[in-house]
N, C-alpha and C positions, 0 to 999 in steps of 0.2 A: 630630679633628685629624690625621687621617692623610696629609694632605698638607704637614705640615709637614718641612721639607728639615732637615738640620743644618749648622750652621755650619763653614765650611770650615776657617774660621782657629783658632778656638778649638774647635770640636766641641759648645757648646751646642744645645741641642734645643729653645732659649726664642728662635723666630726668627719673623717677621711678614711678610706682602705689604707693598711699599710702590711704588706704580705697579708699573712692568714687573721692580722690585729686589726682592730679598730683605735682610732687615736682623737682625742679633743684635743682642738686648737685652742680651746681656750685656758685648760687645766694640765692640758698633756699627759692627763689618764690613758694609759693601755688597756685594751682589754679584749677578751676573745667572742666574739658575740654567739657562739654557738655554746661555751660556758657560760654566758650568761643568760641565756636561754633556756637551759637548763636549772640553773638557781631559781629563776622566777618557777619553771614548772611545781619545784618541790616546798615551794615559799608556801608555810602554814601547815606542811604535813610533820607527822614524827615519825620519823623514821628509827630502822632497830639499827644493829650493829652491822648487817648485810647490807641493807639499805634497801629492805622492806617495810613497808608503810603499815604503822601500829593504826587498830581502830582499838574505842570503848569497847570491852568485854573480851578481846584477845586472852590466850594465853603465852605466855614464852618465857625463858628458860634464861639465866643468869651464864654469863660467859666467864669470869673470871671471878674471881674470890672478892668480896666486899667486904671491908671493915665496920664494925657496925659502932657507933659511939655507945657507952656502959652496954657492953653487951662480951661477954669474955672470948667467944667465938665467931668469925666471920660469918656472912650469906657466901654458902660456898656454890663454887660456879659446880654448875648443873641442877639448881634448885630449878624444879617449876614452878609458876607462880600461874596460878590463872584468875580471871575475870579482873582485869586493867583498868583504870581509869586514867584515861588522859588529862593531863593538866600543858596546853599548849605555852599560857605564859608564864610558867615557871620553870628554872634552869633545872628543877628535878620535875620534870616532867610527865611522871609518871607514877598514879596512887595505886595502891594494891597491898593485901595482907597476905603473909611470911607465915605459916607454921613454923613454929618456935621463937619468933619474932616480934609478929602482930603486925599492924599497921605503921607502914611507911612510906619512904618515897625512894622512888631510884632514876637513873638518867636514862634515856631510852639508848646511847652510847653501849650500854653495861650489859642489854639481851637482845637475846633474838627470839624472833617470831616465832613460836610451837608449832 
């Protein structure tokens, strides 16, 4: 039984093939292990809006218009923004300054890689 996966949800090791799924007998989790294969690959990276992997000092390019708070005009998409600071454990995960803005933060969701 060496090919048996452990279960994601709960961690049990009492798990089974079932077609292309994987299933715990204990929690009765589904799940596809070649997706989840994939999730642990990209665990800890930030990724843009394609699902290219941002590094420190990148530059990239706003995709869709930003509302900005007391600001009368949006971050409108196709601003470049260069030299990125990554912020991985924050939900705006990304530091950088805006001409006409200044410094802020935006979600790596919102651009893509220059």
């Amino acid at each position: 039984m060496s090919d048996t996966l452990v279960c994601p949800k709960c961690g049990s090791e009492f798990t089974y093939p079932s077609d292309n799924m994987m299933v715990c007998s204990q929690c009765f989790h589904e799940w596809n292990p070649e997706e989840a294969a994939s999730e642990i690959d990209n665990a800890g990276k930030i990724l843009d809006a394609n699902g290219n992997e941002l590094h420190d000092g990148d530059s990239v390019v706003v995709v869709k218009d930003l509302p900005v708070k007391g600001a009368p005009k949006p971050v409108k998409a196709g601003t470049k923004v260069k030299n990125i600071r990554l912020r991985p454990e924050s939900d705006h995960n990304i530091d950088c300054k805006i001409d006409g803005f200044g410094s802020m933060a935006l979600k790596s969701e919102f651009v893509k890689k220059a």
